[in-house]
Structures are given as structure tokens and as C-alpha cells.
C-alpha positions in Angstrom: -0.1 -5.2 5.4 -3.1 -7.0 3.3 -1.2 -10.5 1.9 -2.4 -8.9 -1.8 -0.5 -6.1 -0.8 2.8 -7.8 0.0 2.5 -9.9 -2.7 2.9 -7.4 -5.1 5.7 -6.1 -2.9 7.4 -9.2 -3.7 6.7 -9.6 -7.5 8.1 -6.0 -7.4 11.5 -6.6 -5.1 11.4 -5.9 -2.0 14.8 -3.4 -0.8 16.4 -1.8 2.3 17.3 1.9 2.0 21.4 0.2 2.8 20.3 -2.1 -0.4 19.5 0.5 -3.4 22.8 1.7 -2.0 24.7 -1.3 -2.8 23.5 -2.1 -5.8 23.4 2.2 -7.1 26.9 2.4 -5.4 26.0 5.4 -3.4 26.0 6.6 -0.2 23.1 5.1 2.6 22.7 8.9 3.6 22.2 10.2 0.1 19.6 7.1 -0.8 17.6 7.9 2.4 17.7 11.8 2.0 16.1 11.2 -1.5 13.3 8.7 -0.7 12.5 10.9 2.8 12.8 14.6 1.4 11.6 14.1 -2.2 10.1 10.5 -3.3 7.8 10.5 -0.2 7.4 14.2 0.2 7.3 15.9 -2.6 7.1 13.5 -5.3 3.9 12.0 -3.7 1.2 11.7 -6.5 -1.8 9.6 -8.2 -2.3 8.4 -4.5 1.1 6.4 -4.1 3.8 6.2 -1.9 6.9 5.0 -3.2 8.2 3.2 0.4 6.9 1.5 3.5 8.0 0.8 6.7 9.8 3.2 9.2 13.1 3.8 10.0 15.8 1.1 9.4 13.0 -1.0 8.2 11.7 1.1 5.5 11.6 -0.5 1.8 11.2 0.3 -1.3 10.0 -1.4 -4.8 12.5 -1.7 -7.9 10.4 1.1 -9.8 11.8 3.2 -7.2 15.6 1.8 -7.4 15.6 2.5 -11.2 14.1 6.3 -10.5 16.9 6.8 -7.9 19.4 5.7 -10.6 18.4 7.7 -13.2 17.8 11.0 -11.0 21.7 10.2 -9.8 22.7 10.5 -13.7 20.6 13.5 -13.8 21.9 15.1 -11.6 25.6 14.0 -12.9 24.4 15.7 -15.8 24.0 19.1 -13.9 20.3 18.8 -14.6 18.7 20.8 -11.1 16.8 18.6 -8.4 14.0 21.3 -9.2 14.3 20.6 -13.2 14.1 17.3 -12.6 11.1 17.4 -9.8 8.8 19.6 -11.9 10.1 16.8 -15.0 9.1 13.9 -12.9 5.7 15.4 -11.8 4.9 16.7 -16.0 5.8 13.4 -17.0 3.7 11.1 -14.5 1.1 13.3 -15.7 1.8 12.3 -19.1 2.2 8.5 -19.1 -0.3 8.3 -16.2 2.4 6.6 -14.1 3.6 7.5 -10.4 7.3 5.8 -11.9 7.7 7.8 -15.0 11.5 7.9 -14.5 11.5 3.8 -14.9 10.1 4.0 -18.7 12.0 4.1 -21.3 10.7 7.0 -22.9 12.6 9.0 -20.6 15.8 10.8 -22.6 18.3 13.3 -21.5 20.7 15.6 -23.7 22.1 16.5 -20.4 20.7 19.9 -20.3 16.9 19.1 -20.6 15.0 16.3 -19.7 12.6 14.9 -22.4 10.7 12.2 -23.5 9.0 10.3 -26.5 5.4 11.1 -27.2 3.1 8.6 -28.9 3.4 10.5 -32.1 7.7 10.0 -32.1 8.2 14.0 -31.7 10.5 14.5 -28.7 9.0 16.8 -25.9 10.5 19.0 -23.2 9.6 17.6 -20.2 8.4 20.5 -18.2 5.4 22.9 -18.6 6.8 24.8 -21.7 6.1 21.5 -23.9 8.6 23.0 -26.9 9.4 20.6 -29.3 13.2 20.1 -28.9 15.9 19.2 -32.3 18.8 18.4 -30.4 20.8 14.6 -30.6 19.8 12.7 -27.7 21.8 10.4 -25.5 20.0 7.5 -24.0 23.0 7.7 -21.3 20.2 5.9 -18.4 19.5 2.9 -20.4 23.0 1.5 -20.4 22.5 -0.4 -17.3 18.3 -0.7 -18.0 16.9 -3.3 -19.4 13.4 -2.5 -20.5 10.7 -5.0 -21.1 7.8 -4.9 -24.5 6.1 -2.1 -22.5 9.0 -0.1 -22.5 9.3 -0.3 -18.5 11.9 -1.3 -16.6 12.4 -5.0 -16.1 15.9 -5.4 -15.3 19.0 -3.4 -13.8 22.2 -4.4 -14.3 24.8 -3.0 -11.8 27.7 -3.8 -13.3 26.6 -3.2 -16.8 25.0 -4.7 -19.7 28.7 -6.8 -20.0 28.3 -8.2 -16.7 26.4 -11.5 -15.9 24.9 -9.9 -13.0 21.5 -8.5 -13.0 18.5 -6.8 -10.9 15.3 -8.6 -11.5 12.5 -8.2 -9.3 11.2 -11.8 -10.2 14.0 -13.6 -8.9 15.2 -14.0 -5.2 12.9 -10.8 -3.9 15.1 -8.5 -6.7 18.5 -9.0 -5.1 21.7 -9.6 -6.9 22.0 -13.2 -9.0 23.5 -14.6 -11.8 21.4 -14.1 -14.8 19.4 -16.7 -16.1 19.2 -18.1 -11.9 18.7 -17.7 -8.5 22.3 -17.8 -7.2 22.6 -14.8 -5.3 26.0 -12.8 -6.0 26.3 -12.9 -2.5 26.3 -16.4 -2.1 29.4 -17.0 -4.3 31.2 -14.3 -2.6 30.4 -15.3 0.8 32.2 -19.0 -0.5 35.0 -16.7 -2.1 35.8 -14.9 1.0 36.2 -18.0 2.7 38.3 -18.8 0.7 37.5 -20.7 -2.1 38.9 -20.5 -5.7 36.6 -19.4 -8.5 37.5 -22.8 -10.3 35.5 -25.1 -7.3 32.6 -22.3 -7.0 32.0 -22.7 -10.5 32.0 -26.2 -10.4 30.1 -26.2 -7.4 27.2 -24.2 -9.3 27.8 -25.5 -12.8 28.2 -21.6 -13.6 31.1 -20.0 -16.0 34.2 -18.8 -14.1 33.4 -15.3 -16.1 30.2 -15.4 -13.9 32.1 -16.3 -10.8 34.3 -13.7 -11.4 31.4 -10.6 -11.9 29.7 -11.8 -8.5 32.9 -11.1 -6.8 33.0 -8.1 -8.3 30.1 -7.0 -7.3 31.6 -7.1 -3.4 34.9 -5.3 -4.9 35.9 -1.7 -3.8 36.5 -1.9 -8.3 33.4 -1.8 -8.9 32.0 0.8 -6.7 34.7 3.1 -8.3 
């Protein structure tokens, strides 16, 4: 791999197949089925390839992670895998973007996926291009945080309510306390060892509140 290659792998996170699963809360088998069958099979466009790596070392950027999250609530929404492939492909198109599914300008009604042209008129995503007039739930961003160019900048497993985040300019985009680079799993490798969340706040000058959402990162709660 060129080092200007990798180093853009690491402004944009750097994660195991086992890692999207932790942080989506979904099964390894499911994550790897998705980036094998579709993201690097059929969804394969604009010259780009959305992992590297083989095997147990393949990896993948956070544009991906977010388009894996939002094709799971897809799909929770009974929106088809084929909807939602012809969708992705119409819509890359569009914004000229191999990760349209990371933009903000992606909307769901549950039923039919659409987006935000430049003009503000919503779209059908797919080849019929019908204006649609239905209320629109923005049920993907409630975990997203988008940045000025309305992409994905941050993810926030927990929620927006939680202090941890996603960001794929701290710690190579794994789990830390927002506003640092204290991994999550720092403070609950100290907690299972058995320290109170009183001393590992200390220890870190962090809020106990803060303490308290990197445990529950590791808890079978919060994969519920």
C-alpha cells in the first residue's frame, strides 16, 4: 500500500469487519456477508472499492460503517436489499459519490428511499425519479452527525445522549469520549478490573456520566 494511500486510510478510520460489528451491534457474519456479497461485489462503482485486505484482515473506512448502518435501518424498515441497491447505485450517480448512503441528503419514509435535490424538491431514489409528497422521517440521522457538507463526520453508538462517539479523526475512528482520545475501551478494561467509576474519573479528569456511557458501551444493555 502507497504511504499516501494509508494515510488517507487513517484520516478516514481504519476498522475490522469484528469492529463495524461492535460499534453497529450486529452480527460478524451479517457485517462480512454485506461488505463481501454487496459493497465489494455489486455495489462496486466510480472505480472504488469500499475494503482492503483479505480475510480476517480485511478493513474498511468509516464511509462504509455509516452505509452499513443505514442499509441495517433500511432494511428494518422492510425497504428490499434490491430497492435499496438500485437506490444506492441512482444516488451515487447523483451526488457523484461512491458513499451516497453517508450524506445527509439521504431520507426514508420507510417505504421509499429518497433524497434532497439541490432545488429542495424530494426525489424517489430509483429510476422512476417521481416527485414524492409524503412526511419524511430522518430516522438514520439520529445517531449521525453530519459535518457543513452534509457528510458524515461522526457516529454515535449509543446515541446523540451519550458521550461516546465515532470519529475517524481520533484514535484511527475507534470508540472515545467525545471531545478526547480516551478510548471507551480503556475505561472499561480499568472497570473490569475492578475499579469504581469515582477513581476512573478522577484518574482521567472525565465526568462519572462519561465513565458510565464507556461502560456501557461493553454492556449486553446496550447491544439490546
Amino acid at each position: 500500500m502507497h504511504t499516501k494511500d494509508f494515510n488517507h486510510k487513517l484520516g478516514a478510520g481504519i476498522y475490522s469487519i469484528p469492529d463495524v460489528a461492535f460499534i453497529l451491534k450486529l452480527p460478524v457474519a451479517k457485517v462480512r456477508r454485506w461488505m463481501n456479497e454487496l459493497w465489494d461485489t455489486r455495489l462496486v462503482q466510480h472505480d472504488h472499492k469500499y475494503s482492503w485486505g483479505e480475510g480476517r484482515e480485511k478493513a474498511t473506512n468509516f464511509y462504509t460503517l455509516i452505509e452499513f448502518y443505514v442499509f441495517y435501518l433500511l432494511r428494518e424498515s422492510k425497504v428490499s436489499t434490491h430497492k435499496i441497491l438500485i437506490a444506492h447505485e441512482d444516488m451515487s450517480n447523483q451526488l457523484n459519490s461512491p458513499y451516497p448512503f453517508a450524506s445527509s441528503k439521504l431520507l426514508t419514509d420507510g417505504k421509499s428511499i429518497l433524497f434532497t435535490m439541490s432545488d429542495g424538491s424530494i426525489v424517489n431514489a430509483d429510476r422512476t425519479k417521481q416527485t414524492a409528497f409524503k412526511e419524511i422521517i430522518e430516522i438514520f440521522c439520529k445517531k449521525i452527525e453530519f459535518s457543513d457538507s452534509q457528510i458524515a463526520e461522526r457516529f454515535y453508538p449509543l446515541g446523540k445522549n451519550s458521550s461516546i462517539v465515532v470519529d475517524p479523526h481520533h484514535q484511527f475512528g475507534q470508540p472515545v469520549v467525545f471531545d478526547t482520545n480516551i478510548l471507551a475501551e480503556t475505561i472499561f478494561d480499568l472497570y473490569q478490573a475492578g475499579e469504581n467509576t469515582q477513581f476512573i474519573s478522577h484518574l482521567y479528569q472525565l465526568k462519572e456520566k462519561e465513565v458510565k456511557d464507556a461502560i456501557a458501551l461493553f454492556t449486553p444493555e446496550a447491544a439490546a
